[in-house]
C-alpha positions in Angstrom: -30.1 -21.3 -16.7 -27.5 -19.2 -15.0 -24.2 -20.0 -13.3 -21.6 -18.6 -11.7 -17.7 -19.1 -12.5 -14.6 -17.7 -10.7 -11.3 -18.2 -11.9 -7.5 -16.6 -11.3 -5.6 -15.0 -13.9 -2.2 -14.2 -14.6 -0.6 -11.5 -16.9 2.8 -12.9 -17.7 3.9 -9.7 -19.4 3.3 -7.4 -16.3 3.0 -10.0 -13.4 -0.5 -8.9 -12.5 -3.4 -11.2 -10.9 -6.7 -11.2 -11.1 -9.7 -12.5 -10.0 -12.5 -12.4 -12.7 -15.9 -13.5 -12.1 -17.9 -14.3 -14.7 -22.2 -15.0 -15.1 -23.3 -17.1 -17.5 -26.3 -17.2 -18.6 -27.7 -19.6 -21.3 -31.4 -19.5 -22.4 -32.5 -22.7 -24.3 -32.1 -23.1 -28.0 -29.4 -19.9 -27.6 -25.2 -19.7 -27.2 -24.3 -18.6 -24.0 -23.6 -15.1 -22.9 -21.1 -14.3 -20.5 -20.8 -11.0 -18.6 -17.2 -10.8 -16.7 -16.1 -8.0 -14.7 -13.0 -7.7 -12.6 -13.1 -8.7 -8.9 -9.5 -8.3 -7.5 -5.9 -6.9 -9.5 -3.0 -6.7 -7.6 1.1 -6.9 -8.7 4.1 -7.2 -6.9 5.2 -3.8 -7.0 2.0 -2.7 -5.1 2.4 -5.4 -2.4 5.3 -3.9 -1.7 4.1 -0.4 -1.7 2.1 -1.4 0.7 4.0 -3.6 3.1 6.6 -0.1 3.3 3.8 1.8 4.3 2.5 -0.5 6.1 5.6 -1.1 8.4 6.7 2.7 8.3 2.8 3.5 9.6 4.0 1.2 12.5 6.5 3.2 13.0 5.0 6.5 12.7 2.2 5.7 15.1 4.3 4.4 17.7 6.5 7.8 18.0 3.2 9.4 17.7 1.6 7.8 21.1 5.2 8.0 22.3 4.5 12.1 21.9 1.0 12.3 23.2 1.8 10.3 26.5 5.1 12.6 26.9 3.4 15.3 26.2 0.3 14.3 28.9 3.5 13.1 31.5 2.2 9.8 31.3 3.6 7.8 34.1 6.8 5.9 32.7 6.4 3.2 35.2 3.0 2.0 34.0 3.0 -1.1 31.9 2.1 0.7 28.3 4.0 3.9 28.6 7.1 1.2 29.5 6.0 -0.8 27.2 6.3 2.2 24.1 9.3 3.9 25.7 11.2 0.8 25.5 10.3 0.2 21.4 10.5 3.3 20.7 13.4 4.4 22.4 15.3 2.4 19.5 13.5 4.0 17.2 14.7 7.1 18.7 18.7 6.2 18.8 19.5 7.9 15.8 18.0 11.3 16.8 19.0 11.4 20.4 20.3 14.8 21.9 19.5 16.5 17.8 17.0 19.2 19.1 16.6 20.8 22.1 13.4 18.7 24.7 11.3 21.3 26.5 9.9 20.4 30.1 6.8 22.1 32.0 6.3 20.2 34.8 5.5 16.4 34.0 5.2 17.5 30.1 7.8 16.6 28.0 8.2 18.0 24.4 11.1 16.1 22.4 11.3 18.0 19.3 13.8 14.5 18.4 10.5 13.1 18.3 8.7 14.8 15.9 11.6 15.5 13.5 12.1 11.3 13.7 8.3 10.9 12.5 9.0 13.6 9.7 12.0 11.7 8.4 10.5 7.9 9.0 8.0 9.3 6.8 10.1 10.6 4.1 11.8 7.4 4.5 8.8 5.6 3.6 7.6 7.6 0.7 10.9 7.5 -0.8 11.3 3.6 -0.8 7.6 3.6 -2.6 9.2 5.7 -5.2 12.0 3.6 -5.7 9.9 0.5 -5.3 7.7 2.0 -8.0 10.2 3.2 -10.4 12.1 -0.1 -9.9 9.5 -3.1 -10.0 6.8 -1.5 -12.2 6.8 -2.5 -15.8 6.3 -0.3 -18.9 4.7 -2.9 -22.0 3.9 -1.6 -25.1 1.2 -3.6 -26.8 0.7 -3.4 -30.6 -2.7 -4.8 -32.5 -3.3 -4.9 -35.9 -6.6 -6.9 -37.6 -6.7 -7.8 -40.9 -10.3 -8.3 -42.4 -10.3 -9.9 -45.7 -13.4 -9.9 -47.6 -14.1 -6.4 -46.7 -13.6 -3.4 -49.1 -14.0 0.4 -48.1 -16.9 1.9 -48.6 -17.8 4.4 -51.5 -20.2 7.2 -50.9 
C-alpha cells in the first residue's frame, strides 16, 4: 500500500520553509519506507530579493516603453502613450534637463531616459546586496556520534 503525505517545515535556526513531500510505501509483513524529496524552500531574505527586483523591473520596463514610443514619436495624446508619460514622468523628475534630448522629426531621444534605467537598475542590485548581506544567516552546525560497542578495526 502506498500513500502520499505533504507537510510544511520550518527551520528555526535560518528561517527557511519547506514543503516536503513524502511516499510511503509499506508492503505487508514489512516497516515502511519512506522516500522524501524537497518540493518548495524559500526564506525571507529571498522574498525580498525578489519583491526589489520585482518592483525595480516595473520600473525599468516602464522607462523602457517610455523610450521606444519616444523614440517611434508615438502620439502623446493617445490614451497609452498618456497613460506612461504621466507615470513615468515622476520617475523621470530626478533626471530632468541631466543630458542633452536629441530630436529628428517626431523622434525623441532623452538620453535622461536611459541614464534613469541605468541607475534604477543599479539601485536595485544594490538593495539585493544589502538585503542579502543584511537578512541572510551564517549557522555553523557541529555533529558528533558516539558509537559504543564498536572498536576499530585491526588488519
Amino acid at each position: 500500500m502506498e500513500h502520499e503525505e505533504t507537510k510544511h517545515v520550518r527551520d528555526e535556526s535560518s528561517g527557511t520553509v519547506r514543503e516536503e513531500s513524502s511516499t510511503v510505501v509499506n508492503d505487508t509483513g514489512t516497516a515502511p519506507v519512506q522516500e522524501a524529496s524537497v518540493v518548495k524552500s524559500s526564506t525571507p531574505a529571498r522574498r525580498a530579493m525578489e519583491g526589489i527586483y520585482l518592483l525595480f523591473g516595473i520600473i525599468d520596463a516602464l522607462l523602457l516603453i517610455r523610450l521606444v514610443l519616444k523614440l517611434l514619436g508615438a502620439n502623446a495624446h493617445a490614451g497609452f502613450a498618456s497613460f506612461t508619460y504621466g507615470i513615468t514622468d515622476f520617475l523621470l523628475a530626478p533626471f530632468k534637463g541631466l543630458l542633452p534630448t536629441f530630436v529628428s522629426g517626431q523622434s525623441v531621444l532623452e538620453l535622461s531616459l536611459i541614464f534613469a534605467i541605468l541607475i534604477y537598475s543599479l539601485v536595485a542590485l544594490g538593495l539585493v546586496r544589502l538585503v542579502a548581506i543584511t537578512l541572510s544567516r551564517s549557522v555553523m552546525v557541529s555533529q558528533h556520534s558516539r558509537s559504543e560497542g564498536l572498536k576499530p578495526r585491526s588488519d
